[in-house]
Structures are given as C-alpha cells and as structure tokens.
N, C-alpha and C positions, 0 to 999 in steps of 0.2 A: 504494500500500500504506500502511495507517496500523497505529497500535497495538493496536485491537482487531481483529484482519484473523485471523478463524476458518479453521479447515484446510480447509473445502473454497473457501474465497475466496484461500488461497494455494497450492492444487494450479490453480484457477484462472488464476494469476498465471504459473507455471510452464508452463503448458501455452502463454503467450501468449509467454514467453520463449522457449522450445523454435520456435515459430512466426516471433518475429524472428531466430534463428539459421540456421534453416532457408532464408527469404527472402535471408541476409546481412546483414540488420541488428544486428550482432553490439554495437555497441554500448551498443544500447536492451535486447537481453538480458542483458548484464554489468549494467548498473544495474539489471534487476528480482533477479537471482541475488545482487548484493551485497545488494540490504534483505531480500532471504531469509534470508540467513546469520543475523539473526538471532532469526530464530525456530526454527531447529534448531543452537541452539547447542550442547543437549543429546545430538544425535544423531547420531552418527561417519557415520554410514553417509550418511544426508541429505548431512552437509558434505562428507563426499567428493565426492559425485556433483556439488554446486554446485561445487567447487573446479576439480573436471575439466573440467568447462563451461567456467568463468569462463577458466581457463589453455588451451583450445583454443582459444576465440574471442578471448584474446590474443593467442595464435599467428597466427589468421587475418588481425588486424589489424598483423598486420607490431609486434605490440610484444612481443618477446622477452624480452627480461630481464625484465617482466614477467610472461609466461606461466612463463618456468621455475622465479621465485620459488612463483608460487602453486602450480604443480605438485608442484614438491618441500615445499609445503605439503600438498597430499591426500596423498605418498606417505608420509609422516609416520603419517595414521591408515592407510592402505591400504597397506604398501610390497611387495605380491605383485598389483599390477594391471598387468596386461600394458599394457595402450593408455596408462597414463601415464609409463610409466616410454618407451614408446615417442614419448610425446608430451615430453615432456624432452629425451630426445635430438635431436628434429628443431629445436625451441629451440635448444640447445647448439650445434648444428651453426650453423646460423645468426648466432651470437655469437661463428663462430669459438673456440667452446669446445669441440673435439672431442675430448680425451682424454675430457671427462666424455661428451660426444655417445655414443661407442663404449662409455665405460663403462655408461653408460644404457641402450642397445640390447641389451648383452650381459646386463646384468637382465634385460631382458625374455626373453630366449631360453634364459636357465637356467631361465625359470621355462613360457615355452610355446616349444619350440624349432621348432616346426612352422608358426611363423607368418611365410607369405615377406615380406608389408611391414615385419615388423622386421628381418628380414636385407637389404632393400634401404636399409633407413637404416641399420644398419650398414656394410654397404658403401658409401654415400654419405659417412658421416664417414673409412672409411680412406682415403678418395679425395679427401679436402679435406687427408687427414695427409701423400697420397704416398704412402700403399702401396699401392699400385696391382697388386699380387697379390695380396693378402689380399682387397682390392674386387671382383678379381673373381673368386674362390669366395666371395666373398658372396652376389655378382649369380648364380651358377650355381645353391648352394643354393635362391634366393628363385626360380629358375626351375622348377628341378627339383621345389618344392613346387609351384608353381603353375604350370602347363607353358602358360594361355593366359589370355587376360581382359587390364583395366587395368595390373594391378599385373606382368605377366609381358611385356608392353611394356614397364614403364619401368624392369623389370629387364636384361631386353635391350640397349635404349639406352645404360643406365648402364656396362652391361658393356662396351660396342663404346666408351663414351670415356674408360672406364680402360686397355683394350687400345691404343685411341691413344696414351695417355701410355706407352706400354710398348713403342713404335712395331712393332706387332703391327698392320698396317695392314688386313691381309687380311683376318686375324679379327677384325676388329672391323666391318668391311663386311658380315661374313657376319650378325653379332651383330645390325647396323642391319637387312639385310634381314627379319631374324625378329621387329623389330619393326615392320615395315612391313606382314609378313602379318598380322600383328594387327590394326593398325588402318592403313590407305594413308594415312590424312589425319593421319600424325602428322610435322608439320613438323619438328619437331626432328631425330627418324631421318633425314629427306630431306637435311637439312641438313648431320647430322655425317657421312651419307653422302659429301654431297658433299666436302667438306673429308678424309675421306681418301683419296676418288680425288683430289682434288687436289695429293697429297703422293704418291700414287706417278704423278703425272702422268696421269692418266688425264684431264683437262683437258675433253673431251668429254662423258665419261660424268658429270664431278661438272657441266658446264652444266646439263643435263636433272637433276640433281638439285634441287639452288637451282632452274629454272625450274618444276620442281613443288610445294618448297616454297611460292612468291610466289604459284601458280595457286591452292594452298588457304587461303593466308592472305597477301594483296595486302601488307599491313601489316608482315607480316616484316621489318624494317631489317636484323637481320645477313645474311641469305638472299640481300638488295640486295644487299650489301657483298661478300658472299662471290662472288655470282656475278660480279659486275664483275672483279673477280679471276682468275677462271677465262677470260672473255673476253678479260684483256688478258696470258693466259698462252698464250693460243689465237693472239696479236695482232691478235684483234678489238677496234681501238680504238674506232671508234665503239659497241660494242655495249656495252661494258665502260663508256662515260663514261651511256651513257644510263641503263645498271642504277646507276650511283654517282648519277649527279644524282635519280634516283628515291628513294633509300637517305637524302641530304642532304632532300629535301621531306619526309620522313616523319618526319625529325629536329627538325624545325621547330617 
C-alpha cells in the first residue's frame, strides 16, 4: 500500500487481508488492516470494522492484552456491537481478567440476549471465578437456545465440568454424553467422561473412555495420563506404565 492507493486498490487490499485471515495468516492481515487505518480515518464505521479485525486476529494469535486494548478501542465508536463486546470478554477471560470477562458478556446479552455463544462465555468466565452454579445456567441457557450444532456441544461439555467442580458426578456424565451425540469424535467429552467415572470409581467404564479419546486423537497427552491412571486403579500395572510411557514420548 502506498500514499496515493485509490478506493478500489484499497477494497482491493482488504479483500487480500480478509483472504490471509481466513487461511490463518492473521499476521500479514493485521499489517495490511493497520496501513488501512489510515485512510478511513475519517470514517467511524470503516474503523470499527478494521479495529474488530485487527482485535480478533489478536485474539487468535494468543496476544491478549493486545486484542482487548484494541477492542475496547472499536467499542469506543461502536459500544452496542454484540460480537465485540463478546470478543472482549473471551480476551479478559484469558488474562485472567474475569470480572471484566463477565462484565463484557453480560453487554453483550443486554443488548442481544438470545445469542447462546455469549452465554457460553459467560459461563466460561463464572467458571474460571468459581461459580460454578451460575456456569451452569449459563451453559443450560446457551443450550436451550441452541439445542444442537458446534456451539450446543461445547455448551454441554462446559456444563458437565462445572457440574464436576460441584461434585454432581452423575450429571455431569449425563451433560458429556449429550455432547458426544453431537459430535462422537469430540475428545474432550470422552475425556472428562472419563475422569468422572473415575471419581465415582467406575474404573472400567472411564478405560474405554481415555481408550476412545487416544483412538480419535493418538496425540492426546492428558487422555495418556488419564488412562494410565485408571489402569493402575484397575491394578493393571503393566497397562497403566505403557499408557504413561506413551503420555512421556508425546511430551518430548
């Protein structure tokens, strides 16, 4: 981009940042979105959209305090935009900054209350604060909005490991099950599955969980660790060293 760069060479431009975001190359799109800025210096509407950019695809690269400064820069010209005040929260949470994380979310839900991904990160930040009943009528809300799909999985999940922290073992099995009909290949479900049959001793039924996690994602480390556990509550020793020395090579 240079100084004489005409509006259709920088919808242009835009179009090719949009295309590195989409790829993941989120970095080569923040550099063409910063020399954006400015040319709609003038134009609230413009700078929001590149600000909301810019502060997701901070987000994506793991640089937080980054992304929430620039966020709570669009919400400056914009402060009635659902998805940033959403995309702040999930920042805040991440920085360990959940009073704002929840205050963030709960923007968002005064302003569109029927949208269940901000009540799953609501209930994510009460769940990093320890309220682990407020979490999950969060997670129930964010179901009962959206009763199947992505987001109604990892509302479910969420719910089954604040009901753990609540030692609600049963229901929270029940919670992983309903995230398994959604999707079977979701490792995580199979996981916290297993982990609370393993707390009420069901020892058996949590191996076949962790041995289903590892079957969809060989790579799993905790899924390792967990199952070795279970085998050597079972007092399968040789089977439990072999899942840990698998667990150790993957840590390497």
């Amino acid at each position: 981009m240079d100084d004489t760069m005409d509006e259709k060479s920088l919808e242009e431009e835009m179009i090719r940042a949009d295309a590195h975001y989409w790829e993941g190359d989120y970095e080569r799109a923040i550099s063409i979105w910063e020399m954006a800025q400015k040319y709609v210096s003038d134009n609230e509407s413009c700078r929001f959209v590149l600000l909301y950019k810019k502060g997701t695809a901070l987000r994506k690269l793991g640089r937080y305090d980054e992304a929430a400064d620039v966020l709570e820069e669009a919400l400056r010209i914009d402060p009635k935009n659902v998805d940033a005040w959403r995309g702040h929260a999930l920042a805040c949470s991440q920085l360990d900054r959940t009073a704002e994380a929840i205050a963030s979310s709960e923007k968002a839900l005064a302003i569109d209350p029927l949208n269940s991904r901000t009540w799953i990160v609501r209930g994510f930040s009460l769940h990093c604060m320890g309220q682990y009943e407020r979490a999950v009528e969060s997670y129930a809300r964010a179901i009962e909005l959206n009763p199947s799909g992505a987001d109604s999985r990892r509302a479910w999940n969420n719910r089954g490991a604040a009901l753990d922290n609540l030692h609600r073992h049963e229901e929270a099995i029940e919670c992983y099950d309903e995230a398994i009909m959604i999707d079977p290949f979701d490792i995580y479900a199979w996981n916290n599955k297993g982990v609370a049959l393993g707390i009420l001793s069901r020892h058996e039924e949590a191996v076949r969980c962790f041995l289903k996690a590892v079957e969809i994602e060989p790579d799993y480390v905790t899924a390792w660790k967990n199952l070795s556990l279970a085998y050597k509550a079972l007092h399968k020793i040789h089977e439990a060293e072999e899942a840990l020395s698998i667990a150790r090579k993957l840590m390497l």
